[in-house]
C-alpha positions in Angstrom: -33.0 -30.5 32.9 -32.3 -34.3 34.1 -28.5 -34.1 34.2 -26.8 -35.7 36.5 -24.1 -34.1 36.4 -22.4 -32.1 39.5 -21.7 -28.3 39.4 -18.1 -29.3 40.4 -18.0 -31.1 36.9 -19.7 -28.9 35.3 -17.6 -25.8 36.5 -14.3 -27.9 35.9 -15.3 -28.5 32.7 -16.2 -24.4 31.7 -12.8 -23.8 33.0 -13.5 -22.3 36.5 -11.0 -23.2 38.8 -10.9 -24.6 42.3 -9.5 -21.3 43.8 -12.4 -19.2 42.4 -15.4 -21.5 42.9 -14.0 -21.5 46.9 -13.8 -17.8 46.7 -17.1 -17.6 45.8 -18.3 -19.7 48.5 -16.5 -17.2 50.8 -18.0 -14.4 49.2 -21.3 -15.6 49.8 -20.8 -17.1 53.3 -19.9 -13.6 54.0 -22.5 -12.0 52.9 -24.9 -14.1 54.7 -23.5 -13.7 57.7 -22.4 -17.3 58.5 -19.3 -18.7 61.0 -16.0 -18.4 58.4 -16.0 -22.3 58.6 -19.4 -22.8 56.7 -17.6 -21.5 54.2 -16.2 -24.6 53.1 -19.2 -26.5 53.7 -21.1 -24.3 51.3 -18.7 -25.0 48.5 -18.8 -28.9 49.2 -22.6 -28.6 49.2 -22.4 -26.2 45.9 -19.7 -28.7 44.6 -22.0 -32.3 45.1 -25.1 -30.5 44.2 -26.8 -30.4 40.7 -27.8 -27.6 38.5 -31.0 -26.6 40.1 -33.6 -26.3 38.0 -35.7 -23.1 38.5 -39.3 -21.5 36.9 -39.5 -17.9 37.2 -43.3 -16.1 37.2 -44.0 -12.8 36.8 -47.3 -12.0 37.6 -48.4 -8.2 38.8 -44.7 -6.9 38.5 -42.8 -3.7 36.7 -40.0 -6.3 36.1 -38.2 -4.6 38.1 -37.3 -7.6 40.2 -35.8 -9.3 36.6 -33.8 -5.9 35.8 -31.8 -6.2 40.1 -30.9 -9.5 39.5 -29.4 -8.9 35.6 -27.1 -6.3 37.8 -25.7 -8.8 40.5 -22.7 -8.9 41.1 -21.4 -11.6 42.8 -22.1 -14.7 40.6 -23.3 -12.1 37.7 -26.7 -13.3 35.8 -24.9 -15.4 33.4 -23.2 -17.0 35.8 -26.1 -18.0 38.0 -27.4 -19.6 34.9 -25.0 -21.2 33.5 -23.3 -22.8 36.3 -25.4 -22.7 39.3 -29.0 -23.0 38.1 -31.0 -23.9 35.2 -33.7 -21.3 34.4 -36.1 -23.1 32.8 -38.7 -21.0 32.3 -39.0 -16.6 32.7 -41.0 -15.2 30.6 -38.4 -11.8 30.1 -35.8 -13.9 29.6 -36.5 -17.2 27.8 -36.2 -16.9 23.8 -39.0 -18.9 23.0 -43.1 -17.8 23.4 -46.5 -19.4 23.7 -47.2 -22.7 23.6 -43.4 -23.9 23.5 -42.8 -21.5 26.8 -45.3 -23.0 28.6 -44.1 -26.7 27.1 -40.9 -25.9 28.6 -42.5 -24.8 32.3 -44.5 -28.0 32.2 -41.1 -30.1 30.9 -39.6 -28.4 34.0 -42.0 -29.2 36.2 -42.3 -33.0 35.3 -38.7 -33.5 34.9 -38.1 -32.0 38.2 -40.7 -33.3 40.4 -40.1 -32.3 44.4 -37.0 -30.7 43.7 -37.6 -27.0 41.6 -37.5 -23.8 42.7 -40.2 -21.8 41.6 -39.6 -18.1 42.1 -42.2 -15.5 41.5 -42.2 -11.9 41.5 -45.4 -9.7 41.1 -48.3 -10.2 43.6 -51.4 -11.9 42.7 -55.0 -10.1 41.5 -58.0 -12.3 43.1 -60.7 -9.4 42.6 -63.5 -10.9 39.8 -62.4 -13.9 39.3 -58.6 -13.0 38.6 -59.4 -11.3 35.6 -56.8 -8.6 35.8 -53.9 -10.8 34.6 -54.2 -13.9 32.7 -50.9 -15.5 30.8 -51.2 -18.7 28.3 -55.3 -18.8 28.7 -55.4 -19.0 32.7 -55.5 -16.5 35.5 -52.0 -16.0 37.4 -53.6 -17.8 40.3 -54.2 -20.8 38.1 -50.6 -20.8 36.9 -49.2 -20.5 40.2 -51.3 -22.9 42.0 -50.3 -25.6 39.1 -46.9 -24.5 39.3 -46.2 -24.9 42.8 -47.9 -28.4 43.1 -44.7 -30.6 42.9 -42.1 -27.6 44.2 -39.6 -28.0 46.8 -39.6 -24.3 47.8 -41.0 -21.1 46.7 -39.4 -17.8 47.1 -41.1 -14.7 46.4 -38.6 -12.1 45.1 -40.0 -8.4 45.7 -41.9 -6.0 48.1 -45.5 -7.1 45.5 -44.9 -10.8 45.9 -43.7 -10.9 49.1 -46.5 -8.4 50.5 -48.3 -7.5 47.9 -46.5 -3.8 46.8 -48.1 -1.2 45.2 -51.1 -3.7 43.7 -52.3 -4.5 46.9 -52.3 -0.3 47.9 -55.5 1.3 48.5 -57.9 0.8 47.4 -56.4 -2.2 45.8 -58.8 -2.5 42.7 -57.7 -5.9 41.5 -58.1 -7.6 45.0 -53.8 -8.7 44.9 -52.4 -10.8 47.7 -49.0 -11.7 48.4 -47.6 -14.9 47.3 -47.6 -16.0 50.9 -51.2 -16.4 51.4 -51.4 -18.6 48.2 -48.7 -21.5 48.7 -50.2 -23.9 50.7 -47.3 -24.6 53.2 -44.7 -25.0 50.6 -41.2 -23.6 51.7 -41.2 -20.1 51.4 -38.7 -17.6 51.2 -39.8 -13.9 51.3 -36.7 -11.1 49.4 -38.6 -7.8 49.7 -37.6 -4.7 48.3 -39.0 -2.4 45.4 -36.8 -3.6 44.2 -34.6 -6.3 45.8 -30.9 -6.4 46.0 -29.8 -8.7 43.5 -26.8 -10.4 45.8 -30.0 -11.3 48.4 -31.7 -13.2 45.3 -28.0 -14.7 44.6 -27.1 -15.2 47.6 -30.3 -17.1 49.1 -30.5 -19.2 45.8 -26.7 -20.0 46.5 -27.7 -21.4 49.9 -31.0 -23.2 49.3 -28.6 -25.4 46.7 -25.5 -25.4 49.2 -27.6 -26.8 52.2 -30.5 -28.7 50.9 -32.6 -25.9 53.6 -34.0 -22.4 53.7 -31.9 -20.0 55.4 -32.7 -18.7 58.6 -35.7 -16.5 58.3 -37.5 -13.1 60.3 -40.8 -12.9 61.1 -41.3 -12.0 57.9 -40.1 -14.9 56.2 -37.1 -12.6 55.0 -33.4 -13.9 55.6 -32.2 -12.4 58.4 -28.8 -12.5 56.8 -30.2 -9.9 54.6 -32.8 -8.8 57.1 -31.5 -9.1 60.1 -30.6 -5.5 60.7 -32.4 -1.6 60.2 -30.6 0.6 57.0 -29.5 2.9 60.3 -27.7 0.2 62.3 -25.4 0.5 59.4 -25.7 4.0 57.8 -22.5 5.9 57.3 -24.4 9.0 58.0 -25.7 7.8 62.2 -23.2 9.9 63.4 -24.5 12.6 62.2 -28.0 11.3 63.7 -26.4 10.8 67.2 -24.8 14.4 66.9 -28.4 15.8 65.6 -26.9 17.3 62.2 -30.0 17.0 60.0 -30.2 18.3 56.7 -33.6 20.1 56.4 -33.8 20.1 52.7 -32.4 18.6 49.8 -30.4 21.3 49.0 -29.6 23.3 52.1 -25.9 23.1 53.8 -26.8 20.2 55.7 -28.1 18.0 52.3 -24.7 19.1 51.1 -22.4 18.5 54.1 -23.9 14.9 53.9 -26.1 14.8 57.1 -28.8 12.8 58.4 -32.0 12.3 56.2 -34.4 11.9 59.2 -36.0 15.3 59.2 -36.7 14.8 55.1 -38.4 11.4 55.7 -35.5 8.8 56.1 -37.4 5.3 57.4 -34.0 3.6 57.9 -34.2 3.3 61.4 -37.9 1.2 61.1 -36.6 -0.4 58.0 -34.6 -4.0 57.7 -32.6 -4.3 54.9 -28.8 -4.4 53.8 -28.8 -1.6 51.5 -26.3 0.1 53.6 -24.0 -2.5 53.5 -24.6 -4.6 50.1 -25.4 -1.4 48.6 -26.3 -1.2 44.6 -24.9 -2.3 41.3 -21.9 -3.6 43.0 -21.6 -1.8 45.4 -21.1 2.0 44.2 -24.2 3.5 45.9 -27.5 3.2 47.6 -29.8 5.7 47.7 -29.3 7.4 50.8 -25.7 7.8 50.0 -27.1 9.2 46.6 -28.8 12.1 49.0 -32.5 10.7 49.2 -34.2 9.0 52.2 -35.2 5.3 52.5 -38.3 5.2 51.4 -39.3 2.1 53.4 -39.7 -0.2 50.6 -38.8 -3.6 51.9 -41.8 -3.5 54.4 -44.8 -4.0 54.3 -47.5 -1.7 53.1 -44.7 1.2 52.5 -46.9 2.9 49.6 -49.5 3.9 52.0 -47.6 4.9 55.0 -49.0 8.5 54.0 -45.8 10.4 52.8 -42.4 9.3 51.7 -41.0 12.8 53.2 -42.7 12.8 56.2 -40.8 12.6 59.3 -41.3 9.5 61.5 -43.7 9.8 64.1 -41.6 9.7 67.0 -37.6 10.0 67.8 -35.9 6.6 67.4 -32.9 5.7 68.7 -30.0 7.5 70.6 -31.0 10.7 68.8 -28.9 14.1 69.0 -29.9 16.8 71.3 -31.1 19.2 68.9 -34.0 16.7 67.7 -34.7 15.1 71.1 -35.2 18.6 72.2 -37.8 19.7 69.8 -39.4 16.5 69.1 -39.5 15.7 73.2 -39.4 18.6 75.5 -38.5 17.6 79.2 -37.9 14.2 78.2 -34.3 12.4 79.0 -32.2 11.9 75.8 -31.7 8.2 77.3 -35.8 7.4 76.9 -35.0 7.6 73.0 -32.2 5.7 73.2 -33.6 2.6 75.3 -36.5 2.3 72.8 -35.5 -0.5 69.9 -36.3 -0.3 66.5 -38.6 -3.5 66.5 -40.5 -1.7 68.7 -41.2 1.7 66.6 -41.5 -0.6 63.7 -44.4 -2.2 65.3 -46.0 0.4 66.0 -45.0 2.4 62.9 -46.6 -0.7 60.7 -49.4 -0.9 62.8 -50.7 2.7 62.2 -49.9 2.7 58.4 -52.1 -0.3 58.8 -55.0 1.2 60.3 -54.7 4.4 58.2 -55.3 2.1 55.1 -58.2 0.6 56.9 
């Protein structure tokens, strides 16, 4: 906190060289998707920028969220810390407890005015007062609402803080909201999943430091870097979904020749993410290459969409004949494939919707 210095200095002076701090830049131009020639211009903004000073809350969590980003790969944990941001205050993470933790959020904050991050992951318990969670004396309402007064932005890491996850399921005894309805127009920046990749958290942090800006967002406040496509735009296994190979169990001959997972509950195609691409824990797997089905958990109100096994209610896509065929009889193969996924995931949202209604 209140160091002037640039992270170009800074780096130089930990011994990372030009060559790798560009590379990074690269790296993370690529994953977000951006022209090759912002590449340089994200290392110029990372190079002039300072160390950006960050508060972390956890509020109605698993801390889940803090366990992804320990794993990323691309800067690693330690490296975000030590030469991109300054994490001021977590409460997994920081060494010190009680009053000096919350001395060093409100040194943060005061130090920092107008330009900290704060990033939260857990949604937020309303019911009664707010009496479910409390931390230092005050509800987590309280703590966010004081916390966010001088921010610059606010990005809600996770499917509970960015839509209020399994808290806010039904019946939702606590009364939990999403961080969103709670920030007051502040910047927001919504990384869902349950929970989210750890190069999305990276990555977006990277940017917001690079570019002064937000990213380009969804509808849902998501970066559409990261967000910007369905799990089955990218799936290795669509040509088995266009061919209409389907395993029909998890351990029949099609589970094991690697098939689709639509007919065991796959929502991929009604699901935006870039699991199939970023993948997990550097890229080794993601869970659909690990033989289970998305489970939908980057969207909205997934835990009561009624089964995580159950097949989509209607064929998506450019299906194969064999599932077109029994899921649409007498209907042309090329209706399925004219429909768009935005579409079915309107609809598909709006039903889980009224279910939980």
């Amino acid at each position: 906190m209140g160091n002037d210095q640039t992270l170009a200095a800074m780096l130089e002076q930990r011994g990372v060289s030009r060559r790798a701090f560009l590379k990074y830049a690269s790296y993370v131009a690529s994953i977000m998707a951006l022209p090759p020639a912002s590449a340089g211009a994200l290392a110029e903004g990372l190079a002039k920028a300072q160390r950006q000073s960050v508060i972390w809350l956890s509020f109605q969590e698993c801390t889940g969220c803090t366990e992804s980003i320990t794993r990323s790969h691309s800067p690693t944990l330690e490296n975000l810390i030590f030469d991109f941001i300054s994490l001021d205050y977590h409460h997994t993470l920081m060494a010190v407890s009680g009053e000096a933790a919350e001395a060093a959020r409100k040194s943060a904050m005061e130090a920092n005015k107008g330009k900290y991050i704060v990033v939260v992951d857990g949604s937020i318990p309303l019911g009664n007062g707010g009496v479910y969670s409390a931390i230092a004396g005050i509800s987590n309402q309280q703590m966010l609402e004081e916390t966010l007064r001088d921010a610059f932005a606010v990005v809600a890491v996770g499917t509970c803080a960015a839509f209020g996850g399994i808290p806010k399921a039904h019946p939702n005894p606590t009364g939990a909201v999403a961080i969103g309805e709670l920030v007051g127009g502040k910047p927001l920046i919504n990384i869902s999943g349950c929970p989210p990749i750890p190069e999305a958290m990276t990555g977006a942090l990277s940017y917001v430091l690079s570019f002064g800006k937000l990213p380009e967002l969804d509808h849902l406040g998501r970066p559409k870097a990261f967000f910007g496509e369905t799990i089955h735009d990218r799936c290795y296994r669509r040509p088995f979904y266009e061919r209409g190979l389907f395993a029909d169990g998890f351990d029949d001959e099609g589970a094991r020749q690697g098939w689709c997972l639509y007919k065991l509950g796959c929502k991929g195609p009604v699901v935006y993410n870039a699991c199939a691409t970023l993948k997990w824990n550097g890229g080794v797997s993601f869970p659909i290459q690990s033989g289970h089905p998305c489970l939908g958990c980057s969207e909205p109100n997934f835990w009561d969409q009624g089964g995580f096994y159950r097949p989509l209610p209607t064929p998506l896509g450019a299906m194969g004949p064999a599932l077109a065929g029994a899921a649409v009889a007498g209907v042309a193969l090329g209706v399925g494939a004219a429909l768009s996924a935005r579409k079915h995931q309107k609809d598909y949202l709006a039903a889980t919707k009224s279910g939980e209604e």
